[in-house]
C-alpha positions in Angstrom: 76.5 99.8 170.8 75.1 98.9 167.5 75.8 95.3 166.3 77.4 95.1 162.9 76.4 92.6 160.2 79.2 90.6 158.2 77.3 89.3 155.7 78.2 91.2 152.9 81.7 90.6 153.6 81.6 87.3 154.3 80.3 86.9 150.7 82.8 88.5 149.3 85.3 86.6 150.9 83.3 83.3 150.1 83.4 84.7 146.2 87.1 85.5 145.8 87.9 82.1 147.6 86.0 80.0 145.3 87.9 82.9 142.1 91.2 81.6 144.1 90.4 77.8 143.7 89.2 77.4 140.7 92.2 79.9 139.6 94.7 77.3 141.5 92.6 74.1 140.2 92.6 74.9 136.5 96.4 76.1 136.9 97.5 72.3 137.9 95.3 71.6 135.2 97.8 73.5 132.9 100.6 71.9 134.2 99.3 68.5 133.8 98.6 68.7 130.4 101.9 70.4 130.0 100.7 73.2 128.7 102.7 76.7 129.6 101.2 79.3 131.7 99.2 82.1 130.2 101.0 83.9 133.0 104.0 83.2 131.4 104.6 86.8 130.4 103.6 88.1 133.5 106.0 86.3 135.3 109.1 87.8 132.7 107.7 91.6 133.2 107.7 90.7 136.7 111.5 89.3 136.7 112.1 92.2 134.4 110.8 94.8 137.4 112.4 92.9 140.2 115.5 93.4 138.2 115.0 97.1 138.0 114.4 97.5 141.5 117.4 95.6 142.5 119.7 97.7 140.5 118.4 101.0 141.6 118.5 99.5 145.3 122.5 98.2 144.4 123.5 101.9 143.0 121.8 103.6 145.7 124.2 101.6 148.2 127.3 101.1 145.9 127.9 103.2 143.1 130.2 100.8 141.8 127.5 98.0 141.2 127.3 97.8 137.4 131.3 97.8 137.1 131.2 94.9 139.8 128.6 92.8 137.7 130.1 93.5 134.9 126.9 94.8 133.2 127.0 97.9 130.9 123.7 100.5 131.3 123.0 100.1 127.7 122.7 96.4 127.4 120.0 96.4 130.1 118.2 98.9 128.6 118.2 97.3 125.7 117.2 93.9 127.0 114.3 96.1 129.3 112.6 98.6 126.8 110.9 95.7 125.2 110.5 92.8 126.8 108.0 91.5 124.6 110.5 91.2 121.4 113.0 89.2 123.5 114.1 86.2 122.2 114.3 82.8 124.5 118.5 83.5 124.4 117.6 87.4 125.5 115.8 85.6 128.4 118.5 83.4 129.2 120.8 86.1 129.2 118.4 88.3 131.5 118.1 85.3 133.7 122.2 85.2 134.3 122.1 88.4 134.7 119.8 88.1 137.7 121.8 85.3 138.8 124.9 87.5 138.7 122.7 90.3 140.5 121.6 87.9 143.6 125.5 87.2 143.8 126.5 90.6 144.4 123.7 91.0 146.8 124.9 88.0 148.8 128.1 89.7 148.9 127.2 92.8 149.8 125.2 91.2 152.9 128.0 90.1 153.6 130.1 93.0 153.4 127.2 95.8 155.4 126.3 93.0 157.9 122.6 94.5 159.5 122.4 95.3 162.9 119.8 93.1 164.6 116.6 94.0 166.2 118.3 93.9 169.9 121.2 95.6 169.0 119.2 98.6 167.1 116.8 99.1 170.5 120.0 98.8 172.6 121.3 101.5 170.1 118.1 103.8 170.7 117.7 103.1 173.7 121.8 104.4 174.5 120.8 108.0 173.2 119.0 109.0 175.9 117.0 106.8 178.4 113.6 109.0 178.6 113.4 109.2 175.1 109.6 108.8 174.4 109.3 106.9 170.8 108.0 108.3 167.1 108.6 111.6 168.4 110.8 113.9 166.4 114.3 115.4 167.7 114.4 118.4 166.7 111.9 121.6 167.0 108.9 122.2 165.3 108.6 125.4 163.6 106.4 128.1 165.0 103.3 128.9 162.5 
């Protein structure tokens, strides 16, 4: 069996590390001066997504989610189509809206308690004893 050589992907690595550092260093550089991030609008297109997500995940469960937050449709596309125009009170608005949203999703954990990983195998493991795993149930059609 050949040996293989790591070289070139240990340099790699070595390069992005040193990216990573000097990346983190001149960050806390930013912050000691009190300067703001120039990630700063990253990280608000990135709330704005997680947002997104979050809903679709809520409706998807609940249909009732909006109504429950108390958060029409159109006020969130509004506040999402262009993120860049928001104002610092749009933000703070978004930002209590995620609030509100993390709320609800406490609730609803709440509410659906998960099954845990014992009590799923035990479930499994109840349907039939031989059952070999990641093997479908039913048929597969002839070709």
């Amino acid at each position: 069996m050949a040996k293989t050589n790591f070289t070139k992907a240990e340099e790699a690595l070595a390069k992005e590390l040193d990216k990573m550092l000097k990346a983190k260093i001149l960050e806390e550089a930013d912050q000691a001066s009190g300067q703001q991030s120039s990630n700063d609008g990253q990280d608000k297109l990135v709330l704005i997504m997680r947002m997104q997500r979050d809903l679709k995940r809520l409706h998807a469960k609940e249909k009732g989610s909006y109504e429950e937050i108390d958060l029409p449709k159109s006020i969130l596309r509004a506040l999402v189509k262009t993120p860049e125009k928001l104002k610092s009170k749009s933000w703070k608005e978004l930002k209590e809206i995620k609030d509100a949203l993390d709320r609800y999703r406490h609730e609803l954990k709440k509410r659906y308690p998960g099954l845990t990983d014992e009590e799923l195998i035990q479930l499994e493991m109840e349907k039939h004893i031989n059952k070999r795993f990641n093997i479908r149930d039913d048929w597969l059609p002839l070709q």
